[in-house]
N, C-alpha and C positions, 0 to 999 in steps of 0.2 A: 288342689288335692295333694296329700301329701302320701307317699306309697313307698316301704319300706322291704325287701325280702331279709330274711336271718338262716343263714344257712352254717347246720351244725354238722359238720364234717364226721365227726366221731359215732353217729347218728344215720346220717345223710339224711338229717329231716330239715324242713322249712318248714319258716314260720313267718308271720305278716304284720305290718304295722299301717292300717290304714287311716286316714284324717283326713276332717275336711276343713282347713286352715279360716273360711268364713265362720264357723263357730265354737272354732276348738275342740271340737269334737273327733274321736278315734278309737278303733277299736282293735284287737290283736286276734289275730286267727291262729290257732293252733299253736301255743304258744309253747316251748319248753320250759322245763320245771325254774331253772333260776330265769327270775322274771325281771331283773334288777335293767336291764339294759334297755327292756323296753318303755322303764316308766321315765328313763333317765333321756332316750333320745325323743318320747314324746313332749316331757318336761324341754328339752331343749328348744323344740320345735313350735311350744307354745300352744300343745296340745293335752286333752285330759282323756285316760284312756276311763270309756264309758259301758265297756262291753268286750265281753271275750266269747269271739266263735268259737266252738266246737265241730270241727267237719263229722265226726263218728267218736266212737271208744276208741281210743286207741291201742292197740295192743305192742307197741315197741318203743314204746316209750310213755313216762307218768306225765300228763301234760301239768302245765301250770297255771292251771285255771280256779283253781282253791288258792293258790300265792296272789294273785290280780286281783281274786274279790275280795282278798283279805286286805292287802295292799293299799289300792285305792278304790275300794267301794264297785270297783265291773260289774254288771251284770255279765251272769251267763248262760249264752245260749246255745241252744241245740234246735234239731230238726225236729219237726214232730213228732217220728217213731220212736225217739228217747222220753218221752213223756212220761211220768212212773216209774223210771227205771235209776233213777242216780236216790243217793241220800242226800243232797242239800239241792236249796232253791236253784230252779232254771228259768228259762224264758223259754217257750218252745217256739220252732216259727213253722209254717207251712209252706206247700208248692207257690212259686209264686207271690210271696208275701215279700213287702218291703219293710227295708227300717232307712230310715233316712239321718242322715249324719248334718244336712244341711242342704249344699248343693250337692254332695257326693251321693248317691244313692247303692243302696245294699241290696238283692237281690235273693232270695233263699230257693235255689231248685233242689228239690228232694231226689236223691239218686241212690237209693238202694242198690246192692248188689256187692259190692266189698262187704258192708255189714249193713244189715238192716235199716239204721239210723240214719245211712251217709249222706250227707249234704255236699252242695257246692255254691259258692257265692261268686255274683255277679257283681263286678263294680262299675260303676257309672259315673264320671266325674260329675256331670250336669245335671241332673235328674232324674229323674225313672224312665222318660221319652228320650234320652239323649243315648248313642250310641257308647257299646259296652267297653268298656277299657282293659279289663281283664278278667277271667274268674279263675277263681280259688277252687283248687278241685279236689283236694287233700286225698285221699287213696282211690278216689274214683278214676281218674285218667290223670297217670304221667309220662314225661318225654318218655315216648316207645311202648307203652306197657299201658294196662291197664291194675287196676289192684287185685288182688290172687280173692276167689269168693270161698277157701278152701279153709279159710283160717277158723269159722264159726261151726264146723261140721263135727265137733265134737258137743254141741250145746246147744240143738234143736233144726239145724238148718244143713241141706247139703250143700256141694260146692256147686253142682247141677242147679239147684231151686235158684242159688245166689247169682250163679250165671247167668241164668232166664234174665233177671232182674236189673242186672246191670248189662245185659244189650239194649234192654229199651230203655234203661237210664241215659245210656250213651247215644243214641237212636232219636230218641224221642226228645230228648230234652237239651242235651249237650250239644250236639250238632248240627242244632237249629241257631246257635247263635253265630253271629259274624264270622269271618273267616280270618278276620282281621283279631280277631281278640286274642289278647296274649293269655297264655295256660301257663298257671303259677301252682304244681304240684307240691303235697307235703313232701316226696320222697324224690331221692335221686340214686344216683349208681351207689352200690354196695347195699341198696335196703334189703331184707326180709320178704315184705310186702309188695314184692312181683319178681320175677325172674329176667324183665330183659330191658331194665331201665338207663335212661341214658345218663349220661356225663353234666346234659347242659340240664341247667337249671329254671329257664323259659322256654317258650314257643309258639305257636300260638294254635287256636283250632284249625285253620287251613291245613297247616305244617302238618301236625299230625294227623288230618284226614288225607294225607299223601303219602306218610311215612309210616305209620304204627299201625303195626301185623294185627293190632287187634281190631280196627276200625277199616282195612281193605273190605273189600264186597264179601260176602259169605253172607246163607244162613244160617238162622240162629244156632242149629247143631251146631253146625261147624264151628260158631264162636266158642259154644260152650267147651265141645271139645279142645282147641285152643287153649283157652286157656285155663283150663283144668288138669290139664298135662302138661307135665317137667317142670313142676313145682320144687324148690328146694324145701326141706323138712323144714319146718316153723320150729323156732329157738324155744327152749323149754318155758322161758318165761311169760310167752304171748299171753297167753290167757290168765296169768296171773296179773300182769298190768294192767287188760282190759278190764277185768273184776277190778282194782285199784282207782281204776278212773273212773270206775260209777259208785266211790265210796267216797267218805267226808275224812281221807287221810290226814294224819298229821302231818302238817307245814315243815316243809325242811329249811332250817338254821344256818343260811352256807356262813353266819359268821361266827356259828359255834367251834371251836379251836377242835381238833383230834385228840383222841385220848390216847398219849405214849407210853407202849405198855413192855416191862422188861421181860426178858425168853420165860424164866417163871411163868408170867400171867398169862404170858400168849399160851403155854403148854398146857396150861391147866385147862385153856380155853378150848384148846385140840382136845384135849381128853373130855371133854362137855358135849362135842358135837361138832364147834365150830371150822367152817372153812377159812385156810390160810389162802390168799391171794397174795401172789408173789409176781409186781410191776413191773420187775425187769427185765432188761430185752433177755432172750432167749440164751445164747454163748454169758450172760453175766450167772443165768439160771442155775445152767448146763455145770459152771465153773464150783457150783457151791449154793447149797441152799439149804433152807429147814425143812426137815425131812416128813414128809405128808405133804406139804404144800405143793399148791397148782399153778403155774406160770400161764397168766394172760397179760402180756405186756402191754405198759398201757402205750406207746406207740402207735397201735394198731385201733379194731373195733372192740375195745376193752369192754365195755360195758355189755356190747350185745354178746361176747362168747362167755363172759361169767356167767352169765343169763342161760347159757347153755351147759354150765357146767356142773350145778350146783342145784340142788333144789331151791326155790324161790323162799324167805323166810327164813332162811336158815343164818345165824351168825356168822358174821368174817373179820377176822381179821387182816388188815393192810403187812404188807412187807414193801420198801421200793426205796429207788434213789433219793436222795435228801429232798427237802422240797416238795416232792410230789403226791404225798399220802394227803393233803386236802385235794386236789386234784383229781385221785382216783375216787374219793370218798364224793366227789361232785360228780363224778360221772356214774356211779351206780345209783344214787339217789336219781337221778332220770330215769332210770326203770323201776325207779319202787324201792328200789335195795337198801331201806335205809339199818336195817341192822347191824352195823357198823362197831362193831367193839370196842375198836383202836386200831393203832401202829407198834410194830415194832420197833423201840427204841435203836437206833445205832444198827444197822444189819451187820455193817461188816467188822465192826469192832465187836460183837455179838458171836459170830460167826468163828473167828478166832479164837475168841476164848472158850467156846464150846465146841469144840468139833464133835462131840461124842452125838449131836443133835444134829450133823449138817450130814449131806450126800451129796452127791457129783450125779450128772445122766446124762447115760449112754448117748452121744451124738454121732451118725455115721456118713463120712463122702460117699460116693458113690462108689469107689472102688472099695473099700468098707463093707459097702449096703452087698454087692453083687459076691466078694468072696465068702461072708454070710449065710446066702442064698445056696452056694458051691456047696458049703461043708455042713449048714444045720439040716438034716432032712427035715424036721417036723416043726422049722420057723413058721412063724404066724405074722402074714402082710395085712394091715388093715389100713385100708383106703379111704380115710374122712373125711374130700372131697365130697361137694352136692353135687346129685345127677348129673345134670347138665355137663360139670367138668366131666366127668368119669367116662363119660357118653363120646369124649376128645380122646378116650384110650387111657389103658391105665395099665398096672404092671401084672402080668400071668401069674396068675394064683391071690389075688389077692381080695380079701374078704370087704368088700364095701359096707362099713357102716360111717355114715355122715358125723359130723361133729355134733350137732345140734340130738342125736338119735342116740349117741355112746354110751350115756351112765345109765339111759335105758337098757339096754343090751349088750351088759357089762358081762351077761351070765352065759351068752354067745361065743367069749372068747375065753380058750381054758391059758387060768391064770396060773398054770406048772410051765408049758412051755414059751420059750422064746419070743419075743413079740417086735414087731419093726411097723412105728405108724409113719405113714406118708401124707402128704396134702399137695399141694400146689406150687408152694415155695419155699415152706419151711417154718411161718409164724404159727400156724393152727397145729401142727404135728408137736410141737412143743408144749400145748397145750393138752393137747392129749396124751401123748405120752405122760405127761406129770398129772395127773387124772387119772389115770392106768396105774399109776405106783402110787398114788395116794390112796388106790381101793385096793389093793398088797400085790399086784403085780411085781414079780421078781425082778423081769429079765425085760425088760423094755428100752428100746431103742426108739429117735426116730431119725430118718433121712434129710441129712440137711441140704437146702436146696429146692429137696420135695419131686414132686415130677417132672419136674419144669428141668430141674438139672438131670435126673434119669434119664432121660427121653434125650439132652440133648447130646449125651454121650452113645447112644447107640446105631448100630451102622445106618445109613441113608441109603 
């Protein structure tokens, strides 16, 4: 057997390359959008990929399961409850249903309860009677967590009904298998798609029937409650991707070139609607930039806070250090975002010659942030931490609205007075604030540092 994990950092998704080397046979579970990698180490390994699982829709990312069938011919499959629900062919499988690769055997347990659809596969090196080697559990059970059932509750389902669902998903079906079988989740720390996932990237079902708060002894209320509570806000884009992935999108091009566009074209493009995203780290931002543009460096989880920043759909244009506008243009196309305009040509030779186009923002230390606080009576703290953090103490007086929740409730913060955004360390605050002065906020500041440095100047 040949058994591969793909772990996208930028993301924190996995994804899987399984084969059964006696007949060449393999298949890719949850795959991300550029697929190029996995056709190239199956090709190496003298395998032909024949099929691409589906765990659910995904909503944080566009998988690549339209590039694989395109690519080399995959089938694709899903669980039974996606049956009628995509625009191009699928394979659906049921509880219990095999697909056999050769000696390696595949496994399909239907586990609702993240989203209706959700599957988990079984893999078997030896054959369907041979003990389990590991299963594929994509948003149903990861290290620590289970998957949040709260994300569909805008589009016929509560997070309660989805709850029910995925305890006896987990109960009934999951925790019947070996204790020995390794657990290979889509998601790891920093995802969207639960609140308390861990670092590592395996485990097995023992491990986490000892460790993970959601599978300790409780009844079912209790679980529901669990984990239906201290949810962080779901990133604007979820439901946009998951509608994406039950459509027949168009194939993304990663070796189509960027189109380098001079301040002209980019401005007319602002004046059109479109959003400027601006790559660079946050002090390159801060120093000088085109003025409307929104700083998410790509550094960080670039793709999931554009996602937050922006309406889904909407055009953008690239700003960022040499080199890396295909980069950024590759990481929004994994959530759908292929509206992509261009780059701008030359920022900082651009930048120079235009100054009448660029701004500088407000950055403030701590001694800064606090004589601020002293002398504006009627400053405005907005706290764009998720619950969870804030829940760790946060600064007196300050108005929590989450980053993912902002351009919603943009009409919450009066844009006459003074504003000073904070977060945890310093990368999201940058984000918001230039999001804040891109929708005409005057006076915007944000804390560098963030809480993390607040807090740790204050008496003990």
């Amino acid at each position: 057997m040949f058994f591969r994990q793909y772990y996208l950092q930028c993301l924190s998704h996995a994804s899987y390359l399984v084969g059964d080397r006696s007949t060449g046979k393999a298949i890719v579970v949850d795959p991300q959008r550029d697929v190029d990698q996995y056709i190239e180490d199956a090709n190496a390994e003298g395998l032909t990929i024949t099929s691409v699982y589906e765990t659910h829709f995904h909503a944080d990312f566009l998988s690549g399961h339209l590039e694989l069938a395109t690519k080399v011919g995959a089938e694709i499959v899903y669980g039974n409850a996606a049956a009628g629900r995509v625009d191009f062919p699928i394979r659906t499988m049921k509880h219990s249903e095999h697909h056999s690769l050769g000696r390696v055997d595949l496994e399909v347990l239907e586990t609702p309860g993240h989203t209706p659809e959700s599957i988990c596969v079984v893999v078997r090196p030896e054959g369907p009677g041979s003990e389990p080697y590991a299963v594929l559990t994509g948003d149903t059970l990861f290290i620590g967590d289970v998957g949040r059932p709260d994300l569909l509750s805008s589009v016929g389902f509560t997070a309660d009904d989805l709850a029910y669902q995925l305890y006896d998903s987990l109960h009934t079906k999951l925790m019947l298998l070996p204790d020995t079988t390794k657990v290979y989740p889509a998601h790891g720390a920093g995802s969207s798609c639960g609140k308390n996932l861990s670092t590592e990237t395996v485990s097995t079902i023992g491990e986490q029937r000892k460790t993970n708060y959601a599978l300790a002894p409780m009844k079912v209320e209790q679980f529901v409650e669990a984990v239906t509570q201290g949810q962080s806000v779901a990133p604007l884009y979820f439901l946009f991707a998951a509608t994406k992935n039950r459509q027949a999108y168009e194939l993304f091009d990663g070796a189509e070139e960027i189109n380098m566009m001079s301040l002209a074209e980019v401005l007319q493009a602002q004046s059109k609607g479109a959003v400027v995203i601006d790559s660079r780290d946050d002090m390159s931002f801060a120093a000088g930039h085109l003025r409307g543009s929104i700083n998410v460096g790509l550094s960080g989880r670039f793709a999931e806070y554009v996602g937050e920043v922006m309406e889904p759909g909407t055009p953008i244009v690239l700003i960022g250090e040499p080199g890396t506008d295909a980069e950024a243009k590759m990481r929004l196309a994994r959530i759908g975002f292929d509206n992509v305009l261009g780059a701008l040509n030359d920022p900082v030779k651009t930048f120079v010659e235009n100054p009448d186009h660029v701004e500088r923002m407000s950055r403030l230390s701590v001694d800064a942030f606090n004589e601020r606080i002293n002398t504006i009576p009627n400053l405005a703290l907005v706290d764009i931490r998720n619950p969870g953090e804030v829940e760790l103490g946060s600064i007196s007086g300050a108005r929590h609205i989450s980053l993912p929740s902002l351009l919603k409730r943009l009409a919450e913060i009066d844009n006459q007075q003074p504003v000073v955004v904070f977060c945890a360390g310093g990368y999201r605050s940058s984000i918001a604030a230039s999001l804040l002065r891109s929708h005409g906020f005057a006076d915007v500041s944000d804390l560098i540092g963030g809480y993390s440095a607040w807090s740790a100047m204050q008496p003990q």
